[in-house]
Backbone as CSV, one residue per row, in Angstrom:
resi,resn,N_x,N_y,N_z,CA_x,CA_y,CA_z,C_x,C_y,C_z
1,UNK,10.854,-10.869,0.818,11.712,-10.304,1.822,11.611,-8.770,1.779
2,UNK,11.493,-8.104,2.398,11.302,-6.298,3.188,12.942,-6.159,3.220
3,UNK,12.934,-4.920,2.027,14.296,-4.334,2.083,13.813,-3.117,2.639
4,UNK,15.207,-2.861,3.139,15.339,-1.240,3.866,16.298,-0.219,2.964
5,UNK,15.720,0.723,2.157,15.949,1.983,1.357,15.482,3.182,1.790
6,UNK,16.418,4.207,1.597,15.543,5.561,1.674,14.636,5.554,2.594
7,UNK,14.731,4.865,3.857,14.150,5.398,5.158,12.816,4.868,4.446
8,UNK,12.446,3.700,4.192,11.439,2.660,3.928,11.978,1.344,4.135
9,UNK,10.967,0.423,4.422,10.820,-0.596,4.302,9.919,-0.846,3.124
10,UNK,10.067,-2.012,2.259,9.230,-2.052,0.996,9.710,-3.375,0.638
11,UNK,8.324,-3.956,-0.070,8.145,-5.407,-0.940,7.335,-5.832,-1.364
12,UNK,7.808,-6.321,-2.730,6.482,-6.415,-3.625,6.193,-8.105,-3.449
13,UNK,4.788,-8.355,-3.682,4.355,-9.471,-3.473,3.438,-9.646,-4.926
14,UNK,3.816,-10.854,-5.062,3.265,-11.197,-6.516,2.254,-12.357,-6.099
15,UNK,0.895,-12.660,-7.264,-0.033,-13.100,-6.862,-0.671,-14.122,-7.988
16,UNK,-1.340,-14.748,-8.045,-1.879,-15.800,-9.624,-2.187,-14.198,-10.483
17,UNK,-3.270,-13.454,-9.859,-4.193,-12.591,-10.561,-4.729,-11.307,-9.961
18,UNK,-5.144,-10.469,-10.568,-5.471,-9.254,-9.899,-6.509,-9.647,-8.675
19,UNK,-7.247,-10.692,-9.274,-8.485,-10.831,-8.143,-7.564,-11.069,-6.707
20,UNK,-6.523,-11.970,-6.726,-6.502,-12.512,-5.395,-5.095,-11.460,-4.809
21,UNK,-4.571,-10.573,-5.865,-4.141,-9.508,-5.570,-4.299,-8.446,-4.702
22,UNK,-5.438,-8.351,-5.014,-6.641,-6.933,-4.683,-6.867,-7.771,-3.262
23,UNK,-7.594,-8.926,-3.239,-7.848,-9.655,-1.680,-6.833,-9.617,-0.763
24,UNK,-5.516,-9.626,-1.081,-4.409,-9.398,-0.484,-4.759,-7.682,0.184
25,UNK,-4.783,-6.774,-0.332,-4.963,-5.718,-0.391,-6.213,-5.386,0.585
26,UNK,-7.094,-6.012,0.513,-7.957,-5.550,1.171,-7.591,-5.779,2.860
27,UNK,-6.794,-7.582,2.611,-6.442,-7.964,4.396,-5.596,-7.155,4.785
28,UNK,-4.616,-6.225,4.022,-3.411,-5.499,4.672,-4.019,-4.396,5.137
29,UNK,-5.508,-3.953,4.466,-5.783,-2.684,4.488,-6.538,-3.006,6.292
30,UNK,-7.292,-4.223,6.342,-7.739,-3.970,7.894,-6.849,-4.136,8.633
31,UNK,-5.600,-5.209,8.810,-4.650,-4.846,9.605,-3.997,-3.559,9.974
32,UNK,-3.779,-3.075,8.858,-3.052,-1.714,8.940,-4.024,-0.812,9.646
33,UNK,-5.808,-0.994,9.638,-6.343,0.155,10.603,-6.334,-0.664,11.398
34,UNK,-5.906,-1.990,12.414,-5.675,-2.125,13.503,-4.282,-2.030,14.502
35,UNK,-3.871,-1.150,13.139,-2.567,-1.276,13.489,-2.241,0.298,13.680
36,UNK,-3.211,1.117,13.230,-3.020,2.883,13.368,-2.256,3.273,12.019
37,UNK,-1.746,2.417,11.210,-0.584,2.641,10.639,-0.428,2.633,9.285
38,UNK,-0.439,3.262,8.162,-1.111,2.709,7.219,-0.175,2.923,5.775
39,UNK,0.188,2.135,5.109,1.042,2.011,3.851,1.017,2.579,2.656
40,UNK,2.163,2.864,2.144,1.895,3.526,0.999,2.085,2.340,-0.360
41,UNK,1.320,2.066,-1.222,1.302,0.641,-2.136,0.414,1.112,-3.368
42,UNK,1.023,0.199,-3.994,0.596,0.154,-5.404,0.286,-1.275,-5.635
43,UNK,-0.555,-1.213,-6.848,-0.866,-2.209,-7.611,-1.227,-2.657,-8.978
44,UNK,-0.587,-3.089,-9.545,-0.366,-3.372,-11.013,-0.584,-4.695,-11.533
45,UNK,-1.809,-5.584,-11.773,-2.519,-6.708,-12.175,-1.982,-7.312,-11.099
46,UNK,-1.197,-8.495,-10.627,-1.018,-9.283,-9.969,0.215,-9.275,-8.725
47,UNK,0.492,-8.060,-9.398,1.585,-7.161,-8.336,0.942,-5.997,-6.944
48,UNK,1.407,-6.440,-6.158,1.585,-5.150,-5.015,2.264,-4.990,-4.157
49,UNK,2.768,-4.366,-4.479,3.891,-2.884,-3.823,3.868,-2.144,-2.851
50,UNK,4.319,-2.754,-1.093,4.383,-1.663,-0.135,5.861,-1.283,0.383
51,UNK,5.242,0.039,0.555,6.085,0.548,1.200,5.815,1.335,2.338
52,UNK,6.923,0.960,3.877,6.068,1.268,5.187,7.501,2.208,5.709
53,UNK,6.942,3.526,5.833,7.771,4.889,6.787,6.670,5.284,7.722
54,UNK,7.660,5.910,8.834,6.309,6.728,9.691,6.530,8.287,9.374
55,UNK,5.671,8.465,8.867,5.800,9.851,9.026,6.167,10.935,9.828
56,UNK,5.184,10.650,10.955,4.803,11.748,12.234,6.209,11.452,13.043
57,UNK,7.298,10.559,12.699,8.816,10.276,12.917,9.680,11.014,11.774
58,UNK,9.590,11.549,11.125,9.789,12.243,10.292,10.618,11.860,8.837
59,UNK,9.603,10.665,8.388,9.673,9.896,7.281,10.987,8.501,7.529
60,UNK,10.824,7.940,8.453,12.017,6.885,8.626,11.374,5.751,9.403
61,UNK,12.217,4.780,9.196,11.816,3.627,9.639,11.428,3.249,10.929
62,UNK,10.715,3.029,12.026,10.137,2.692,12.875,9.911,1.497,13.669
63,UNK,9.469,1.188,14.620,9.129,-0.342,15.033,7.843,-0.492,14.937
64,UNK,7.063,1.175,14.782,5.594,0.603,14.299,5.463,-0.378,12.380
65,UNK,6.721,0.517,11.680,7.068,-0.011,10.729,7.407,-1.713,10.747
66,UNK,8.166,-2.023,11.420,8.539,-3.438,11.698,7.781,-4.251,11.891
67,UNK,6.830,-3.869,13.134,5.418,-4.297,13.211,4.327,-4.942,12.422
68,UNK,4.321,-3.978,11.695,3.029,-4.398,10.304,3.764,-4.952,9.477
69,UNK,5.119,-4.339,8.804,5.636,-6.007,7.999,5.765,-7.170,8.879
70,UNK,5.861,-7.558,10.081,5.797,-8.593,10.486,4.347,-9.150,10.368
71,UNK,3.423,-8.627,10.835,1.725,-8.916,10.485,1.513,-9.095,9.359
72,UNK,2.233,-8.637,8.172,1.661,-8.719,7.078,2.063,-10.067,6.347
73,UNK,3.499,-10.184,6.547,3.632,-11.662,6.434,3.321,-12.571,7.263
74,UNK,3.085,-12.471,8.154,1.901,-13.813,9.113,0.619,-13.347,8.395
75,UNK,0.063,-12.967,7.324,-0.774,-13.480,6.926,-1.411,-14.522,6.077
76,UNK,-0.742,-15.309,5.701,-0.779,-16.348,5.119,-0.879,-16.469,3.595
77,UNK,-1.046,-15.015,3.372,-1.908,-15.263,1.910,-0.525,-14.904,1.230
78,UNK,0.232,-14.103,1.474,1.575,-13.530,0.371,2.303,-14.979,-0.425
79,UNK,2.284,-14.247,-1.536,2.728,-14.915,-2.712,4.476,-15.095,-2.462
């Protein structure tokens, strides 16, 4: 579930293993360039960590924000 803090949206998604971690990572990464829009995340073995502000809005939450967490969980793969 995508909590809203500090003018973010953010949620970590947990995974078996780094491998299918990182694969996660890679599908968010082409959505997000079809999306213009792109996340700030971490990753720590089987963990990853986004967090989505717009900037050029001047660091706060957005509907382009809303957007890509909605895409990102229609992707099938989140843990």
């Amino acid at each position: 579930m995508w909590t809203e803090q500090d003018n973010k949206l953010s949620r970590t998604f947990k995974f078996k293993d780094f491998v299918e971690a990182f694969g996660f990572m890679s599908q968010v990464a082409l959505l997000a360039e079809t999306h213009g829009h792109h996340p700030n995340w971490s990753n720590v073995y089987n963990e990853v960590t986004i967090e989505l502000t717009t900037h050029d809005a001047g660091n706060t939450i957005t509907e382009k924000d809303r957007k890509l967490a909605k895409a990102i969980d229609e992707l099938g793969s989140v843990a």
